[in-house]
C-alpha positions in Angstrom: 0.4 31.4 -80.7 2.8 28.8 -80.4 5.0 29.7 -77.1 8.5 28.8 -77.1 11.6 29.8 -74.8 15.0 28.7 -76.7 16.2 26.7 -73.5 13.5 24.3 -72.9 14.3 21.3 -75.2 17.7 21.4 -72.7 16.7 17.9 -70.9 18.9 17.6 -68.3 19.0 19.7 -64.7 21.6 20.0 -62.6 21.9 16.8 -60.8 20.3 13.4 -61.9 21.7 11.0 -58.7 20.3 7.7 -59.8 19.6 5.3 -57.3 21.2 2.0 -57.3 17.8 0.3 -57.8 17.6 2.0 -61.3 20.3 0.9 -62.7 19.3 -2.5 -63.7 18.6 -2.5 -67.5 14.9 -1.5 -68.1 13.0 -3.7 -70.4 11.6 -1.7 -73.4 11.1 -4.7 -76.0 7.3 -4.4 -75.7 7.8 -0.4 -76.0 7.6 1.9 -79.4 9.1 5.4 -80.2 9.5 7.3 -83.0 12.5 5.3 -84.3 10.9 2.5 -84.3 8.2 4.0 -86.6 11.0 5.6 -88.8 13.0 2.1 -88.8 10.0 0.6 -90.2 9.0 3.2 -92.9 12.3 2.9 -94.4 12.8 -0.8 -94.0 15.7 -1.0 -91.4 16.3 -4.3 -90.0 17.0 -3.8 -86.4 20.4 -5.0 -85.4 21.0 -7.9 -83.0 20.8 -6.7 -79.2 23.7 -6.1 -77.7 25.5 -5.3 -74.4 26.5 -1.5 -74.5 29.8 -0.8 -72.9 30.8 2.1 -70.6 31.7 5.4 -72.4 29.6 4.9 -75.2 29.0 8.6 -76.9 25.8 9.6 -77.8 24.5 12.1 -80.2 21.2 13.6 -81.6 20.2 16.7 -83.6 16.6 18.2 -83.9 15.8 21.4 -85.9 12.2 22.7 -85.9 10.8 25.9 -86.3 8.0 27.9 -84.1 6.9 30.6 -83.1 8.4 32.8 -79.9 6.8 34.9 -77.5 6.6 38.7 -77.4 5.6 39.3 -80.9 8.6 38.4 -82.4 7.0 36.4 -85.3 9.1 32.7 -86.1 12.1 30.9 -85.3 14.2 28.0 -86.7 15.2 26.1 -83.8 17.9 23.1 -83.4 18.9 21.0 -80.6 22.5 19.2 -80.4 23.0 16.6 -77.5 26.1 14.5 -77.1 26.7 12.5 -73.6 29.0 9.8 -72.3 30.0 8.3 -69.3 33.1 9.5 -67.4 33.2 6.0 -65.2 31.3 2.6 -64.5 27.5 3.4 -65.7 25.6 1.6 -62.5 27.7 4.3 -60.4 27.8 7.1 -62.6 25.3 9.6 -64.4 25.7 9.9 -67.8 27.9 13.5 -68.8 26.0 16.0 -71.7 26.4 18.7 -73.5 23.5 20.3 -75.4 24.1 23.7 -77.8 20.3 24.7 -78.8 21.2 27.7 -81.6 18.1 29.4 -82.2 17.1 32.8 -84.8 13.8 34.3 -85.5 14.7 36.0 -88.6 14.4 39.6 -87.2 15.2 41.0 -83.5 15.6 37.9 -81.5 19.2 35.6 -81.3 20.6 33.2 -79.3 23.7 30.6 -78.5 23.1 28.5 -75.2 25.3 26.1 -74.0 24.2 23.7 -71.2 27.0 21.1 -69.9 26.2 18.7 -67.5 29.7 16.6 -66.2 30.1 13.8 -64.1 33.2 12.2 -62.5 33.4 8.5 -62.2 31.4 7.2 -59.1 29.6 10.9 -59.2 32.1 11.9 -56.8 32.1 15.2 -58.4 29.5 17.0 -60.9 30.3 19.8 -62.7 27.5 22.1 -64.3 27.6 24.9 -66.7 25.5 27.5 -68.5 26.6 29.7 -70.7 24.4 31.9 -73.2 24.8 35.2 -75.3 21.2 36.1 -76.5 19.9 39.0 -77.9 16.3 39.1 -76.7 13.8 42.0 -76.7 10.7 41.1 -75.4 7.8 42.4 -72.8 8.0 43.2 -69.8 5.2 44.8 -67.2 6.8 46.7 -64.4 6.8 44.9 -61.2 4.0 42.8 -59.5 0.7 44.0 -60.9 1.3 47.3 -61.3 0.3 47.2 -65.2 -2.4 45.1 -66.6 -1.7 42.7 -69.8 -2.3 45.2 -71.9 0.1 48.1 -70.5 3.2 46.1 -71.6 6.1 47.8 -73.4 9.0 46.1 -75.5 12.2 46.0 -73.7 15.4 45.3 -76.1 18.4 44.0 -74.8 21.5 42.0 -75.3 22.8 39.1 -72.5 25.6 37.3 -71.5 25.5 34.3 -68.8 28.1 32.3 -67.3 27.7 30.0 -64.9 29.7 26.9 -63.4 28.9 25.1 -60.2 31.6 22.4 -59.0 29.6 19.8 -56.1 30.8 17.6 -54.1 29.0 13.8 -53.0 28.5 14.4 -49.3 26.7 11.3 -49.2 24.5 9.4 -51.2 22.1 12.0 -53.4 23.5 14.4 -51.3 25.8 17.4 -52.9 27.3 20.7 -51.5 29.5 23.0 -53.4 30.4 26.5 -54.7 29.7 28.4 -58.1 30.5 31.2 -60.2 27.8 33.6 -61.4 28.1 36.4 -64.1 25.0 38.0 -66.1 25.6 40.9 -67.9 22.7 42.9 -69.8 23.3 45.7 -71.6 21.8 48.0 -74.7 19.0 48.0 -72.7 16.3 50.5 -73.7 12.3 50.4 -74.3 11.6 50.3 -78.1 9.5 53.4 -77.4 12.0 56.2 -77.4 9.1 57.9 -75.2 9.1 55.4 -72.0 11.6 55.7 -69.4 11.9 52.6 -68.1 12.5 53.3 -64.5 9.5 55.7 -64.5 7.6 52.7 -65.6 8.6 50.0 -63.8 8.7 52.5 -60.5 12.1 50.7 -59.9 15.4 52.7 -60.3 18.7 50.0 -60.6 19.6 48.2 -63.5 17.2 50.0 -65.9 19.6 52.2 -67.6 21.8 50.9 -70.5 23.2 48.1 -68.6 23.3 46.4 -65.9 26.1 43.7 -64.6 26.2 40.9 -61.6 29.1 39.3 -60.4 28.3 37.0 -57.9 29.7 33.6 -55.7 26.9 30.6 -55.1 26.9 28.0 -52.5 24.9 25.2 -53.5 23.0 22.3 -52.0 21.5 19.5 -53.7 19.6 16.5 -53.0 18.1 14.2 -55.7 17.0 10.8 -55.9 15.2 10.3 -59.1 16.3 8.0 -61.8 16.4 10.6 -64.2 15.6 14.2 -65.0 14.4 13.6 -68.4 11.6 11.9 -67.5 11.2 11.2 -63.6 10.2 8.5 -62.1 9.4 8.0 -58.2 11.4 10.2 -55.9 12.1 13.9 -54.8 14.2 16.8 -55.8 15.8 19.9 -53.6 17.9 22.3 -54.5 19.3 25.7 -53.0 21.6 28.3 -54.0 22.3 31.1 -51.9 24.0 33.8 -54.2 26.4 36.8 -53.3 27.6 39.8 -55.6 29.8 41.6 -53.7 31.4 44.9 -55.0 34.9 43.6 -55.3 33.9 41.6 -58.3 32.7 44.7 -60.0 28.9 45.2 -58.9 27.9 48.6 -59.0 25.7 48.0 -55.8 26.0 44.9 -53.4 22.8 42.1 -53.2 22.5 38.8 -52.3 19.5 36.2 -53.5 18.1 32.9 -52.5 16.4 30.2 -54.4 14.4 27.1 -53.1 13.6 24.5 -55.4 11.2 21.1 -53.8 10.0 18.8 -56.4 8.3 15.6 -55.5 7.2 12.4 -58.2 4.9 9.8 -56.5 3.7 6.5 -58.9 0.0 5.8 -59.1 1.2 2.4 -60.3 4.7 1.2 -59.3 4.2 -2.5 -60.4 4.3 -1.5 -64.2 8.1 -0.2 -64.6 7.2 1.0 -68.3 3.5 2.4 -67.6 3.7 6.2 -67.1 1.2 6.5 -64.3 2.7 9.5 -62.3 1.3 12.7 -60.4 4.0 15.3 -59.9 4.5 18.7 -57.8 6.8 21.3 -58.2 7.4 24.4 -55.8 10.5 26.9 -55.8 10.8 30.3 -54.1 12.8 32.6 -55.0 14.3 35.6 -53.7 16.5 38.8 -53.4 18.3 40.9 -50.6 19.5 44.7 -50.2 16.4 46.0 -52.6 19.2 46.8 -55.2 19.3 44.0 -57.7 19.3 45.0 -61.5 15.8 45.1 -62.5 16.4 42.0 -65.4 17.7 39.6 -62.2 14.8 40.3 -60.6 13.0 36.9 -60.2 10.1 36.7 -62.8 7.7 33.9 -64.0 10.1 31.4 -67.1 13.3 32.9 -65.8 14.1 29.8 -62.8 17.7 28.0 -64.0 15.9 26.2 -66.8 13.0 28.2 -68.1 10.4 25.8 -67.4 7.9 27.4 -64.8 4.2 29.4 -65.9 3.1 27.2 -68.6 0.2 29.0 -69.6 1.8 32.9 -68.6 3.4 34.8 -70.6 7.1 34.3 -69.7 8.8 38.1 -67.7 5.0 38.6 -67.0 4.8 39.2 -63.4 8.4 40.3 -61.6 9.3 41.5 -58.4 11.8 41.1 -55.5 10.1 38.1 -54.4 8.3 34.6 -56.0 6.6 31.5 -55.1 5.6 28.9 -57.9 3.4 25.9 -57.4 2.5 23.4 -59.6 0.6 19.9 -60.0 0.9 17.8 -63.2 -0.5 14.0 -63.6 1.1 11.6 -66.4 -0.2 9.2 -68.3 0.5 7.1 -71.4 -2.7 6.5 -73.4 -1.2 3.3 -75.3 0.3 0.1 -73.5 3.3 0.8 -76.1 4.1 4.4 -74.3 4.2 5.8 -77.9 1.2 8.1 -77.0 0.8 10.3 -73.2 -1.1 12.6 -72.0 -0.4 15.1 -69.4 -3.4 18.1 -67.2 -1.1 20.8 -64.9 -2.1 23.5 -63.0 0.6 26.3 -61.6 0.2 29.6 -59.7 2.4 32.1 -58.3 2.2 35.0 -56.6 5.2 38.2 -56.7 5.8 41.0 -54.2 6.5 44.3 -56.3 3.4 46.7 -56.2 2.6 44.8 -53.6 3.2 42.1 -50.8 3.9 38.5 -51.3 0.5 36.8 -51.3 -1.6 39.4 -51.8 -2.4 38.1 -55.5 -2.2 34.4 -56.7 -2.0 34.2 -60.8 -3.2 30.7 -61.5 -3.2 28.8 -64.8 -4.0 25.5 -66.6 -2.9 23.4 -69.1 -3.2 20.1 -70.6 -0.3 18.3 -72.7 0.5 15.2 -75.4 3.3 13.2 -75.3 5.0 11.3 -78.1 7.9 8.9 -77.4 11.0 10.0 -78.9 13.5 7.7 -77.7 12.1 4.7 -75.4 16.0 3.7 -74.6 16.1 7.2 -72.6 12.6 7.7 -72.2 12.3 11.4 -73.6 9.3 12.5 -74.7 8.4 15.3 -77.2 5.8 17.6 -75.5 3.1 19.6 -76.4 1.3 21.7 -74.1 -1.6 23.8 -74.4 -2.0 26.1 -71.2 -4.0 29.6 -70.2 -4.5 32.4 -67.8 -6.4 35.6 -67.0 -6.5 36.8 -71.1 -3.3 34.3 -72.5 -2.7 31.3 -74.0 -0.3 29.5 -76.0 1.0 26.1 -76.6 4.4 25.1 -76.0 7.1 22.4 -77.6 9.6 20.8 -75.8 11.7 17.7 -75.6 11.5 16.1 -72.2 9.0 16.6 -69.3 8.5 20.6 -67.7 10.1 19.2 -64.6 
């Protein structure tokens, strides 16, 4: 089964601080991608290089079609990116906006909206997400309470909104404040004979709907040269979230999540030689013991859907996570037209149990095809397992 989440050709992540080192103009001469292929096929005489100016708009559509997880057959699939620069490019990231539309045919719908905005100098960035899905799919109670095949379809209907304004404290350094809102609602097993809080042995937010309301404080540190495709250099986030009642939560809670990510060369004399080993670790977790069970934290549902390659995404949930995982990149041609990738991940959830009592590990291995050497995006396709699952995935830019 071809595994897909709607969100993950979404390249960019909230902050992408780019040190002034990397902003020297990379030379990809020597370099092929996918264009070039196509420019040749149909003849196109490439045009005389020139100096791009700041401001310049980009834009780029991809439809495809896959399958989705949870049994919910195929899906057409499009991508639309657009980006410019909002000041002087050696001192500011580049702004985007990427709508990823995607149907199934049958149960499962979605419109996410990712925005991405940066004020000249990155003095400020301003990030957004906003989705309305409709998207049944399994879930398994919390922890381990069920095994992979005691799963029962959950249907249900989303909205998210969220926008986080931060501030440069200094250099790769940001701190600021955020709005949060996810609303679910229609939920309800597809067997009318399940009641959902029986199974899940969890009582809040498994009843019809469920709504959070919540204020963020956010820190950030980053100083990779990009976040489509990192290079050397390290990654931190944190968001410390709080729904009180006055913004219309049924029952107060507060959660906290930790996100570390770390890119080291294994060959920093050859700029254009992907030669990388990467780790990845985020923790995540809630307060009070009242958060809706759907914002629970759960393996694929971190900010950008990119964690358990190899696990079926909702699979293990609980009031409590930790994620770790390794990958090592590699092109296989001097051109960077062809890559390779190997991961591993694990993480472990309290629910019918305590954190660390269980460890679900998986592996994975991954090809990479040059898109677009100017940006250095890659089209990935992965091919992980666990304990009794498998599945490949497709997605445009790196997992992390």
């Amino acid at each position: 089964m071809v595994c897909l989440f709607p969100c993950i050709v979404v390249a960019q992540t909230p902050g992408s601080i780019i040190p002034e080192k990397s902003v020297e103009i990379k030379d990809t001469a020597r370099q092929t991608d996918l264009i070039d292929i196509a420019k040749q096929l149909v003849k196109i005489k490439p045009k005389k290089i020139r100096v791009e100016k700041d401001k310049t708009f980009y834009f780029s559509f991809l439809p495809f079609g896959t399958t989705v997880p949870g049994g919910t057959g195929t899906a057409l699939i499009t991508s639309t990116t657009a980006g410019t620069y909002f000041g002087p490019r050696k001192t500011t990231n580049i702004s985007t906006a990427s709508f990823t539309p995607y149907w199934n045919f049958k149960e499962r719908f979605g419109l996410p909206l990712r925005t991405s905005i940066w004020l000249p100098n990155n003095t400020w960035t301003i990030q957004g997400d906003t989705r309305l899905m409709v998207y049944p799919q399994f879930t398994w109670g919390l922890g381990s309470s069920h095994s992979l095949n005691e799963s029962t379809f959950l249907n249900y209907k989303y909205i998210r909104f969220y926008q986080t304004a931060l501030r440069q404290i200094k250099p790769y350094f940001y701190g600021g404040l955020g709005y949060n809102l996810d609303y679910h609602f229609n939920i309800h097993p597809e067997d009318p004979n399940i009641n959902l809080a029986q199974y899940t042995g969890y009582e809040y937010g498994t009843r019809g709907r469920s709504f959070s309301s919540g204020v963020s404080l956010n820190l950030l540190y980053d100083t990779r040269n990009s976040s489509i495709n990192p290079l050397p250099g390290a990654y931190g986030n944190i968001i410390y979230r709080s729904n009180p009642g006055f913004l219309g939560n049924k029952d107060s809670w507060k959660s906290l999540y930790l996100d570390a990510r770390k890119y080291i060369s294994m060959n920093p004399a050859r700029k254009n030689q992907q030669n990388t080993v990467a780790f990845w670790s985020y923790f995540w977790t809630v307060f009070n013991g009242n958060a809706p069970y759907l914002d629970l934290p759960s393996i694929g549902w971190d900010p950008y859907n990119r964690s358990g390659r190899g696990i079926d995404q909702n699979r293990y949930r609980g009031r409590s996570l930790l994620y770790l995982e390794s990958e090592y990149r590699r092109d296989i041609l001097k051109s960077g037209l062809l890559g390779f990738v190997v991961f591993a991940n694990a993480n472990t959830v309290s629910g019918s149990g305590t954190l660390f009592t269980s460890w679900h590990p998986a592996i994975g291995t991954g090809l990479r095809i040059k898109f677009n050497k100017a940006s250095n995006t890659n089209i990935g396709i992965d091919y992980g397992v666990s304990k009794g699952y498998s599945s490949f995935l497709l997605n445009l830019g790196e997992a992390f």
